[in-house]
MARVO-685761 format. One record per atom (N, C-alpha, C): x, y, z; residue in three letters; residue number from 1; atom name. Coordinates in Angstrom, 2 decimals, m for minus. Example, Ala and Ser with C-alpha at 12.3 -4.5 7.8 and 13.67 -1.06 7.14 Angstrom:
# MARVO-685761
+---------+---------+---------+------+-------+--------+
:      px :      py :      pz : bake : dotor : vexkol :
+---------+---------+---------+------+-------+--------+
:   13.19 :   m5.69 :    7.80 :  ALA :     1 :      N :
:   12.30 :   m4.50 :    7.80 :  ALA :     1 :     CA :
:   13.20 :   m3.30 :    7.80 :  ALA :     1 :      C :
:   12.85 :   m2.25 :    7.08 :  SER :     2 :      N :
:   13.67 :   m1.06 :    7.14 :  SER :     2 :     CA :
:   12.90 :    0.03 :    7.87 :  SER :     2 :      C :
+---------+---------+---------+------+-------+--------+
END
This chain:
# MARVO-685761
+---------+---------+---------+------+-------+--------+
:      px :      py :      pz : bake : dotor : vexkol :
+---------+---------+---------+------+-------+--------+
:  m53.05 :  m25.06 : m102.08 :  UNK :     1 :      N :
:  m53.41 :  m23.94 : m101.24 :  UNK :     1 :     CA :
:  m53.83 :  m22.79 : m102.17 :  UNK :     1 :      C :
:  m54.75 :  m22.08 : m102.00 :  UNK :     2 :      N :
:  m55.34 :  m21.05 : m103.03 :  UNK :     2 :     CA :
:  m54.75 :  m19.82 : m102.81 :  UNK :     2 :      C :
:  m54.59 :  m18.66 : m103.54 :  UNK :     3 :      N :
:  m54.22 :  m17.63 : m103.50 :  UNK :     3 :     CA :
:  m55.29 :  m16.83 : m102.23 :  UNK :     3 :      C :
:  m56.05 :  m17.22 : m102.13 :  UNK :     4 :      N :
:  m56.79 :  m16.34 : m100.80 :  UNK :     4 :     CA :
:  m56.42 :  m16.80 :  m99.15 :  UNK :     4 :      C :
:  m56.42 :  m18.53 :  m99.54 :  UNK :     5 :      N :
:  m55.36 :  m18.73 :  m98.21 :  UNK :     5 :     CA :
:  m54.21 :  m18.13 :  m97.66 :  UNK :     5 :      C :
:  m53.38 :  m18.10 :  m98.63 :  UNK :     6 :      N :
:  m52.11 :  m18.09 :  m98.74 :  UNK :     6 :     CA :
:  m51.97 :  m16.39 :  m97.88 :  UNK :     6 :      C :
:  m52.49 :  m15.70 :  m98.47 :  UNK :     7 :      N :
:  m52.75 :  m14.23 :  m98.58 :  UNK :     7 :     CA :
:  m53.95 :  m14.04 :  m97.18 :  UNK :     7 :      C :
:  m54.41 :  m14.69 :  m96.88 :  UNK :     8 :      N :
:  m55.01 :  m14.70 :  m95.23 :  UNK :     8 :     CA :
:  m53.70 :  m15.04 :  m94.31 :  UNK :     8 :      C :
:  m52.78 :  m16.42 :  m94.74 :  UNK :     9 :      N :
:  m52.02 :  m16.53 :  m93.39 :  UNK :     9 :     CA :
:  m50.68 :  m15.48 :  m93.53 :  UNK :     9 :      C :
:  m50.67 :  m15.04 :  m94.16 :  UNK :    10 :      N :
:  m49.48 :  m13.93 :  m94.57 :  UNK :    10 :     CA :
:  m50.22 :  m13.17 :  m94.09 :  UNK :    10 :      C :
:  m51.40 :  m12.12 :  m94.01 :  UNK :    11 :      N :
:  m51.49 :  m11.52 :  m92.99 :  UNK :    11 :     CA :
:  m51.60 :  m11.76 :  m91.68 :  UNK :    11 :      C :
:  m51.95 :  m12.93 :  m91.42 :  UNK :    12 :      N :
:  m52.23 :  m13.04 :  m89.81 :  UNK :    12 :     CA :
:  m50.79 :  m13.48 :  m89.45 :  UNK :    12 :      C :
:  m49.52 :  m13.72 :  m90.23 :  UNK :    13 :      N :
:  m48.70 :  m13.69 :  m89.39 :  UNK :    13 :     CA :
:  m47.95 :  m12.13 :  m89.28 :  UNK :    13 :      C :
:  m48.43 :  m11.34 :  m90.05 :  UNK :    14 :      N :
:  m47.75 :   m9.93 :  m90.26 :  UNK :    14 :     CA :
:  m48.23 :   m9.05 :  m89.15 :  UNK :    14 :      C :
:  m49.99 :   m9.42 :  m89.01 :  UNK :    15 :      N :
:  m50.36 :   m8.90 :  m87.57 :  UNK :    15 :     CA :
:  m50.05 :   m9.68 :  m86.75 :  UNK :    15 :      C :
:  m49.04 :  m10.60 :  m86.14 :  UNK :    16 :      N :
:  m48.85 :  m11.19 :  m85.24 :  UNK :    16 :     CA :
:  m47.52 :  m10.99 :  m84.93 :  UNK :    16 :      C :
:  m46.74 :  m10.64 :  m85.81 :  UNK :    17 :      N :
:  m45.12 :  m10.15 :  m85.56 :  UNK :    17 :     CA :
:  m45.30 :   m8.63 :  m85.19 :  UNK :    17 :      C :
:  m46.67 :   m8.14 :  m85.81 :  UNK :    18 :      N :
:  m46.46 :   m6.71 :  m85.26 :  UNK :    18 :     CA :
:  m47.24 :   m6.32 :  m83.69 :  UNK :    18 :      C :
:  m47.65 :   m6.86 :  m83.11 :  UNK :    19 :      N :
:  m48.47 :   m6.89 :  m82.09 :  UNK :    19 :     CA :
:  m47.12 :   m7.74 :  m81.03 :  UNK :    19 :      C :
:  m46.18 :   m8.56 :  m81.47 :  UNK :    20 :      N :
:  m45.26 :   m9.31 :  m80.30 :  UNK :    20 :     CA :
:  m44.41 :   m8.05 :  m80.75 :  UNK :    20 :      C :
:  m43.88 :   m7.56 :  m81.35 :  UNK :    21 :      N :
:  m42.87 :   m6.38 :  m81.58 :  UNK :    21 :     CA :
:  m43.70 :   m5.64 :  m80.92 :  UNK :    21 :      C :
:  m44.61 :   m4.80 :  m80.88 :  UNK :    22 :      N :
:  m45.17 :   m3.45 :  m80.01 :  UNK :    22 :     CA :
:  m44.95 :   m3.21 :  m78.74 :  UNK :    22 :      C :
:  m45.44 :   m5.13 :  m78.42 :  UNK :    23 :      N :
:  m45.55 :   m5.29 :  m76.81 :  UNK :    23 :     CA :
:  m44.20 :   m5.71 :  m76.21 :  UNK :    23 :      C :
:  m43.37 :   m5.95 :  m77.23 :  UNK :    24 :      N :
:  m41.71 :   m6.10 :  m76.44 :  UNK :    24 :     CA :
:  m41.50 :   m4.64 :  m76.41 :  UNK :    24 :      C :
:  m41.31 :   m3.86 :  m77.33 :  UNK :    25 :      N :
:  m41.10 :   m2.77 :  m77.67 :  UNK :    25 :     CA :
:  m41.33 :   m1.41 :  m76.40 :  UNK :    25 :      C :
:  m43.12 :   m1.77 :  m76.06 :  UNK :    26 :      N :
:  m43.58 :   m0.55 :  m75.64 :  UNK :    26 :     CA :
:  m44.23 :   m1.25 :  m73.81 :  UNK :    26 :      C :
:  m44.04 :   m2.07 :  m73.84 :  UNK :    27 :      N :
:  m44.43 :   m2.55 :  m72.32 :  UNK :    27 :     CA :
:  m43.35 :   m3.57 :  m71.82 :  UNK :    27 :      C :
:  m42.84 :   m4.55 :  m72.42 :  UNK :    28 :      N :
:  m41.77 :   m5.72 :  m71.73 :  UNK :    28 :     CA :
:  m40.63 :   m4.70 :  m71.85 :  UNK :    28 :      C :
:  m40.27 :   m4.13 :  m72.44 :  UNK :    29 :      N :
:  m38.75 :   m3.64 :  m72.42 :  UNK :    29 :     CA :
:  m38.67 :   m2.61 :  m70.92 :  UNK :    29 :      C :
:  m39.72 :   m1.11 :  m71.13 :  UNK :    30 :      N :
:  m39.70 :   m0.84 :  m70.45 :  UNK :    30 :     CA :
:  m39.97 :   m1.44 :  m68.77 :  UNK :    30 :      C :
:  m40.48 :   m2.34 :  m68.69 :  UNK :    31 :      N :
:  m40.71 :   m2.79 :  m67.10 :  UNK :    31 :     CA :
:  m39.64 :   m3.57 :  m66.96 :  UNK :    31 :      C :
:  m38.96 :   m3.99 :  m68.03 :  UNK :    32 :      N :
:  m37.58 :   m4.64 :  m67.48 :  UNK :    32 :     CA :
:  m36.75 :   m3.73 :  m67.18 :  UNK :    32 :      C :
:  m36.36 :   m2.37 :  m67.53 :  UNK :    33 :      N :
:  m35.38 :   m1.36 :  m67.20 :  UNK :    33 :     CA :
:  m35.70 :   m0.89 :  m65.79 :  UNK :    33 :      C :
:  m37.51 :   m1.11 :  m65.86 :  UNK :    34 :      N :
:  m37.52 :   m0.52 :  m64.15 :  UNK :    34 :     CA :
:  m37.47 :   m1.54 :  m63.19 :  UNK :    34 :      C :
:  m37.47 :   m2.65 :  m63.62 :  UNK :    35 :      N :
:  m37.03 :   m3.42 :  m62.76 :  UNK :    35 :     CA :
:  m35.53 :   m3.86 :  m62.23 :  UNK :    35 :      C :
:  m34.79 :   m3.68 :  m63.74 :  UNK :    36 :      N :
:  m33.20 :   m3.47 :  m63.41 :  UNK :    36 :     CA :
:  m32.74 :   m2.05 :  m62.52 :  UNK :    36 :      C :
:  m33.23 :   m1.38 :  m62.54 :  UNK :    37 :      N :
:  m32.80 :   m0.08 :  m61.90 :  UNK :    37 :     CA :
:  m33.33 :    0.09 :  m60.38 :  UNK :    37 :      C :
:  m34.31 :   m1.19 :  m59.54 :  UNK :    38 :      N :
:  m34.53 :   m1.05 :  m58.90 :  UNK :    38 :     CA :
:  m33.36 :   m2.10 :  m58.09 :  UNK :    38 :      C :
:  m32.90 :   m3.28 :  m58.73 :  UNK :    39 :      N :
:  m32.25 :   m3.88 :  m57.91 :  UNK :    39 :     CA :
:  m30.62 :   m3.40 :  m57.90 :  UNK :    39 :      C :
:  m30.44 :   m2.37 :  m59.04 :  UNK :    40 :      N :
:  m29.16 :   m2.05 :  m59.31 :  UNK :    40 :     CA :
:  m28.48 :   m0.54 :  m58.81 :  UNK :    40 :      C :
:  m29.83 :    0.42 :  m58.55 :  UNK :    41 :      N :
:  m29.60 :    1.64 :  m58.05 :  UNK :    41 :     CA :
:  m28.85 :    1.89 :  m56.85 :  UNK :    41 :      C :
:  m28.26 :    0.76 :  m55.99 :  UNK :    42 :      N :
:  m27.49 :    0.54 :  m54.41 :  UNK :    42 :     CA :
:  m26.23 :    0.93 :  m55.07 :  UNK :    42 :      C :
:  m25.62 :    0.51 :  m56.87 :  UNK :    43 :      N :
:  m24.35 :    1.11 :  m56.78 :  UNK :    43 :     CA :
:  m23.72 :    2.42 :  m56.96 :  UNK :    43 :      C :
:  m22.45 :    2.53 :  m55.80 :  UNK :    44 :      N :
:  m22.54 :    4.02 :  m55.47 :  UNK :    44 :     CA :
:  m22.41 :    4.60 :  m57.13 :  UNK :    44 :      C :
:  m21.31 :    4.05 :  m58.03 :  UNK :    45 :      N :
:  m21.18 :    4.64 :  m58.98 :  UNK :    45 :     CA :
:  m21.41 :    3.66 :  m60.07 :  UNK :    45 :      C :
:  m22.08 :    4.18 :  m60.88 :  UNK :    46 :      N :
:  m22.73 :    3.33 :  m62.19 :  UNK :    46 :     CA :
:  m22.55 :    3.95 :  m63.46 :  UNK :    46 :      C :
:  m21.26 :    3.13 :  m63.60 :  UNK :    47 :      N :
:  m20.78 :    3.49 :  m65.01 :  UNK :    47 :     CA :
:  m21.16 :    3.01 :  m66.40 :  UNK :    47 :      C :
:  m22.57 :    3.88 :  m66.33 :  UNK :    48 :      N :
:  m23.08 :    3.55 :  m67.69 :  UNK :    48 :     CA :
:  m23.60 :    4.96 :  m68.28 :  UNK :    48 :      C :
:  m24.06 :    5.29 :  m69.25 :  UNK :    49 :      N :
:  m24.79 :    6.53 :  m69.81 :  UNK :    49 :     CA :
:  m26.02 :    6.12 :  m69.32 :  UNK :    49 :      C :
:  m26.54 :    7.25 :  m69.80 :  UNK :    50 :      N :
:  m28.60 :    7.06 :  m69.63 :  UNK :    50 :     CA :
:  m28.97 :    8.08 :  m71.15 :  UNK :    50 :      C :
:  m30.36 :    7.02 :  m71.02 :  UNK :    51 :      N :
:  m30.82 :    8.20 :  m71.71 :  UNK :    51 :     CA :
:  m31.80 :    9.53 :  m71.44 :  UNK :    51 :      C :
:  m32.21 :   10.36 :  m72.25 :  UNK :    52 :      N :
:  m32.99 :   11.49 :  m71.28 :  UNK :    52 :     CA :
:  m34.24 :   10.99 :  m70.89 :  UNK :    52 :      C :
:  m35.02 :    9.42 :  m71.07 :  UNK :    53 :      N :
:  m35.76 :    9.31 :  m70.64 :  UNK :    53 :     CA :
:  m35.49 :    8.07 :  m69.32 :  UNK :    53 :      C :
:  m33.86 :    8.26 :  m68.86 :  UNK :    54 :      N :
:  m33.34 :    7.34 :  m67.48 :  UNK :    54 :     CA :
:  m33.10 :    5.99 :  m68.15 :  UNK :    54 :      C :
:  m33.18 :    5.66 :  m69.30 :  UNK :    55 :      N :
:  m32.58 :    4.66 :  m69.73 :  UNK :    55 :     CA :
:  m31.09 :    4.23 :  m69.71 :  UNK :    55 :      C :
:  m30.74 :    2.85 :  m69.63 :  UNK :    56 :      N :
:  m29.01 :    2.83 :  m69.22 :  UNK :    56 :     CA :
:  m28.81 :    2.47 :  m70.40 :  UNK :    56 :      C :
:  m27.37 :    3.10 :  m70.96 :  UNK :    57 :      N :
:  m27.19 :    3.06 :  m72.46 :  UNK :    57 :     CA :
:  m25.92 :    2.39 :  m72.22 :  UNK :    57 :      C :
:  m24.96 :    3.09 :  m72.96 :  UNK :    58 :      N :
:  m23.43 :    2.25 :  m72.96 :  UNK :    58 :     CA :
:  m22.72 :    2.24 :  m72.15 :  UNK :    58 :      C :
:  m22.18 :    1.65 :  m72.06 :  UNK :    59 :      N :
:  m21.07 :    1.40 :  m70.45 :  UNK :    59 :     CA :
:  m20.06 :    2.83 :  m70.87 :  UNK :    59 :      C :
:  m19.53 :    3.16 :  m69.69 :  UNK :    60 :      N :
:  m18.21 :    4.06 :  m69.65 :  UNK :    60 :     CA :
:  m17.03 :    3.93 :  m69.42 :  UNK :    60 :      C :
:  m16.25 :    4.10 :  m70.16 :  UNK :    61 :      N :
:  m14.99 :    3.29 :  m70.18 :  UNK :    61 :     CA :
:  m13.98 :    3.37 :  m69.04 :  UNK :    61 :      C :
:  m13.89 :    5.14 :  m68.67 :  UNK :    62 :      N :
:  m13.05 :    5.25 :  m67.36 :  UNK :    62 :     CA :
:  m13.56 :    5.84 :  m66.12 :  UNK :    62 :      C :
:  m14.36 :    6.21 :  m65.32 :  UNK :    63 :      N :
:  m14.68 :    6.92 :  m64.52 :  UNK :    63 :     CA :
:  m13.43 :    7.49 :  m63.62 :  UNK :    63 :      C :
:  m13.78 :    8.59 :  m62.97 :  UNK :    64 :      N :
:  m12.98 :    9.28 :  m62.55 :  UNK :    64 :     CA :
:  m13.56 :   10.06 :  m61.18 :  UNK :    64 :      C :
:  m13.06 :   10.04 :  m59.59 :  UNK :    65 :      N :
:  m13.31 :   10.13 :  m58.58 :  UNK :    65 :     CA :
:  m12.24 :   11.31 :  m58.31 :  UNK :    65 :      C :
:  m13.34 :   12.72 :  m57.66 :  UNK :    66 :      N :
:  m12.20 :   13.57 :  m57.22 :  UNK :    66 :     CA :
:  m13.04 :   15.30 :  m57.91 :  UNK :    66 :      C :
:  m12.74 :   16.36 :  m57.13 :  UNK :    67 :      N :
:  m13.16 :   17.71 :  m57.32 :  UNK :    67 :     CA :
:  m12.38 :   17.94 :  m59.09 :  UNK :    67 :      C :
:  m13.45 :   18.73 :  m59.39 :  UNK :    68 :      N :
:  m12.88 :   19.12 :  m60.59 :  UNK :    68 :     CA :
:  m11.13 :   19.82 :  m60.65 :  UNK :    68 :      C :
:  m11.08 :   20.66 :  m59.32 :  UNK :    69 :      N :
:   m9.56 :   20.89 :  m59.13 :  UNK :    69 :     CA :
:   m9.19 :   19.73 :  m58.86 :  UNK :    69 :      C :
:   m9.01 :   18.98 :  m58.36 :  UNK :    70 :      N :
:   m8.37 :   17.67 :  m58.33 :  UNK :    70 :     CA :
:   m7.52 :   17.29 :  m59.25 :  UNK :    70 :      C :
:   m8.72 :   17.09 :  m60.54 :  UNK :    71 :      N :
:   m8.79 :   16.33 :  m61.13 :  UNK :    71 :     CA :
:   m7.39 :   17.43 :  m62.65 :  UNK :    71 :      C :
:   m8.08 :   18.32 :  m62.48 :  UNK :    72 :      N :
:   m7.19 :   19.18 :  m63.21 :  UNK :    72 :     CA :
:   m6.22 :   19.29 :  m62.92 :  UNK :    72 :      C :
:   m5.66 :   19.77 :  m61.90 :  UNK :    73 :      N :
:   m4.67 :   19.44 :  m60.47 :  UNK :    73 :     CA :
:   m3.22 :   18.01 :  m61.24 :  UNK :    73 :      C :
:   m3.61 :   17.24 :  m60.94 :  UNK :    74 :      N :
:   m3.74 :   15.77 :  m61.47 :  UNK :    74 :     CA :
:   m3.40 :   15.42 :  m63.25 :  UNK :    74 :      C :
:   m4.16 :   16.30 :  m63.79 :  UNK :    75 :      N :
:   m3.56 :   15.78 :  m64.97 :  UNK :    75 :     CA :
:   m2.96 :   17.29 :  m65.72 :  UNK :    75 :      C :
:   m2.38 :   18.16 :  m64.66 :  UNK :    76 :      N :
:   m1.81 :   18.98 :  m65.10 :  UNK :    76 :     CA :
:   m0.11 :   18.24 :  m64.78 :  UNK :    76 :      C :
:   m0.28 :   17.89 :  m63.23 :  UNK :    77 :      N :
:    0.87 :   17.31 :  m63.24 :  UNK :    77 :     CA :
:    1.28 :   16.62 :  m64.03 :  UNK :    77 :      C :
:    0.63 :   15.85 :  m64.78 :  UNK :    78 :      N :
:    0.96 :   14.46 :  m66.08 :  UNK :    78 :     CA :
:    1.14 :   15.27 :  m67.17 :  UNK :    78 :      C :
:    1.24 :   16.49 :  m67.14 :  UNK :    79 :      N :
:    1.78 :   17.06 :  m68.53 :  UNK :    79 :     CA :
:    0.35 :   17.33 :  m69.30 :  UNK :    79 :      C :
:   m0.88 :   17.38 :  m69.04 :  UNK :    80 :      N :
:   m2.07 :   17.76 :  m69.68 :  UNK :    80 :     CA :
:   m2.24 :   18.85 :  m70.11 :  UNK :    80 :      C :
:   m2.51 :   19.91 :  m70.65 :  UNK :    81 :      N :
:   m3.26 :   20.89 :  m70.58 :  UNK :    81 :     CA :
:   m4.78 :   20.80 :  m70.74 :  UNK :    81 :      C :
:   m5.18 :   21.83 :  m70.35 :  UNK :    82 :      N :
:   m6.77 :   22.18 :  m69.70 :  UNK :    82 :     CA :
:   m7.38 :   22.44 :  m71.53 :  UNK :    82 :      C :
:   m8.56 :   22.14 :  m71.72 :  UNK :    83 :      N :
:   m9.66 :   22.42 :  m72.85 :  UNK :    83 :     CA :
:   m9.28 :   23.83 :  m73.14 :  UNK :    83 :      C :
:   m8.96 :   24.78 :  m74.21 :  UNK :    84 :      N :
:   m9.61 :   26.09 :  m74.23 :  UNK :    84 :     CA :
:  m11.33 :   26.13 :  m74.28 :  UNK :    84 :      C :
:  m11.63 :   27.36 :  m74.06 :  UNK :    85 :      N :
:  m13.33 :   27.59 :  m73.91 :  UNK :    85 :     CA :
:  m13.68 :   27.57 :  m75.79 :  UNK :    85 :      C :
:  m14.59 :   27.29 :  m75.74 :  UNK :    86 :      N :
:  m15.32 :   27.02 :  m77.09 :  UNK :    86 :     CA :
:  m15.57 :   28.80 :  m77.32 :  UNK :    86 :      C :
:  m14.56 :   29.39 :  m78.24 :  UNK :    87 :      N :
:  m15.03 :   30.98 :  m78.79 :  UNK :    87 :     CA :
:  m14.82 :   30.55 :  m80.10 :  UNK :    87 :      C :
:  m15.65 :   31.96 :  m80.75 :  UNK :    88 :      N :
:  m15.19 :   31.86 :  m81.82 :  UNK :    88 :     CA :
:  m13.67 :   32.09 :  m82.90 :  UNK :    88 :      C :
:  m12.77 :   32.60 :  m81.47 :  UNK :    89 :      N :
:  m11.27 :   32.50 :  m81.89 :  UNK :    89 :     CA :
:  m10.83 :   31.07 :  m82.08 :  UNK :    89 :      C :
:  m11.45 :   30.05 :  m80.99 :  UNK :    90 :      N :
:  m10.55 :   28.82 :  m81.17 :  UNK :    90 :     CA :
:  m11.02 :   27.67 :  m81.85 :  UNK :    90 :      C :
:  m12.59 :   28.00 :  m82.40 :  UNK :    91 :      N :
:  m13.22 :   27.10 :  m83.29 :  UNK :    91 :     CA :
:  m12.40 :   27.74 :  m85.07 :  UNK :    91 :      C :
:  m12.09 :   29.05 :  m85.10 :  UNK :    92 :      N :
:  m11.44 :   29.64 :  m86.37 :  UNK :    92 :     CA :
:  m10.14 :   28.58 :  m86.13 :  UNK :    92 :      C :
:   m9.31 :   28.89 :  m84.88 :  UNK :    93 :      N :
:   m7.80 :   28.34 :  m85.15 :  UNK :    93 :     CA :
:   m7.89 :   26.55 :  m84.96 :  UNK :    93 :      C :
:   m8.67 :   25.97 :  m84.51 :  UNK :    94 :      N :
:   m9.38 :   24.57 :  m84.65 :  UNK :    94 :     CA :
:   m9.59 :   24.59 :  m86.00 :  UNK :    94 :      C :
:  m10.35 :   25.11 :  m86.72 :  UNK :    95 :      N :
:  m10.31 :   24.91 :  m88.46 :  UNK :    95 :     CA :
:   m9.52 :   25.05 :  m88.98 :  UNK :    95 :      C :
:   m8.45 :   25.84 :  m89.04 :  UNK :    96 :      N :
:   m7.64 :   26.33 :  m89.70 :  UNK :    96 :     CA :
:   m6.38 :   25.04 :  m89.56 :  UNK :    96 :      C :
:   m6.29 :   24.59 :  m88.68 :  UNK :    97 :      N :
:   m5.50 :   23.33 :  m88.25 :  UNK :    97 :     CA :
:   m5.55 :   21.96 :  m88.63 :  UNK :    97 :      C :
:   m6.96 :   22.06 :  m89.16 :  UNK :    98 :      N :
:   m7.62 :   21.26 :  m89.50 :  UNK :    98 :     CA :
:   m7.58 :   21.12 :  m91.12 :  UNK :    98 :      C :
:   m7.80 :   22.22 :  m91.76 :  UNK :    99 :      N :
:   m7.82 :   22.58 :  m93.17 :  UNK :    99 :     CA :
:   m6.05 :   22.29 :  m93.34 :  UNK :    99 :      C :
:   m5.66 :   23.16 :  m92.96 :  UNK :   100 :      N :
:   m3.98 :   23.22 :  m93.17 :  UNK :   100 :     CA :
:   m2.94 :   22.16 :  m92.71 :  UNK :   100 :      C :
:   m3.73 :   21.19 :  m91.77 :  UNK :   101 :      N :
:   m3.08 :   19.73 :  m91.54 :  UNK :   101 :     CA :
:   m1.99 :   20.29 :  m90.35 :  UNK :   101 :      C :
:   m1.71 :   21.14 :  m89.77 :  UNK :   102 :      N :
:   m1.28 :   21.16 :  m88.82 :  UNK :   102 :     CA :
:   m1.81 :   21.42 :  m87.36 :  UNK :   102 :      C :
:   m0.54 :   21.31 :  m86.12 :  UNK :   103 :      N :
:   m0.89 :   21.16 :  m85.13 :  UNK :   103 :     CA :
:   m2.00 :   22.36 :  m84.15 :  UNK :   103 :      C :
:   m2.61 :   21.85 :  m83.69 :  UNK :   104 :      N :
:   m3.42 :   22.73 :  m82.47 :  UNK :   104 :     CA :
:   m2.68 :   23.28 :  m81.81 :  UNK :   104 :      C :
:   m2.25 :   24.79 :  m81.33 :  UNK :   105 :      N :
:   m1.58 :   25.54 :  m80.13 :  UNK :   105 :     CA :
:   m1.98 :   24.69 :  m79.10 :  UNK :   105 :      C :
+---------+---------+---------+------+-------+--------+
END
């Protein structure tokens, strides 16, 4: 086999992996998501992520049914406390806890 053969079918298989990659890539993938989302959109709750372009990404591990008081409500009784708000007091005492190896208030 000559070096010009050789070097013809090495490209024609390089344009041929890249042309089946494009078209999985940029047309089969997408019409399969819209086709999954058409037979799957009936469930009430669908515990998966998306992405920002409606893509379904990773599953979610717990879902949770109920008003945000509820829900706070609920796992206050279980001994929870609530998030503080993101300031710049509790991102300082978040570092500082962090640096110094001790506990979060």
């Amino acid at each position: 086999m000559s070096q010009r053969s050789l070097r013809r079918r090495a490209t024609t298989w390089l344009v041929a992996c890249c042309a089946a990659y494009l078209s999985l890539a940029y047309f089969a993938a997408p019409e399969f998501w819209t086709l999954r989302d058409r037979n799957f959109r009936n469930q009430q709750f669908e515990m998966v992520t998306h992405t920002p372009q409606g893509i379904p990404g990773d599953p979610i591990n717990v879902g949770m049914v109920g008003t945000k008081k509820e829900l706070v409500h609920a796992f206050a009784v279980a001994g929870w406390d609530t998030a503080d708000a993101i300031t710049l007091k509790t991102a300082i005492e978040i570092g500082e806890s962090v640096l110094f190896n001790r506990p979060y208030p």
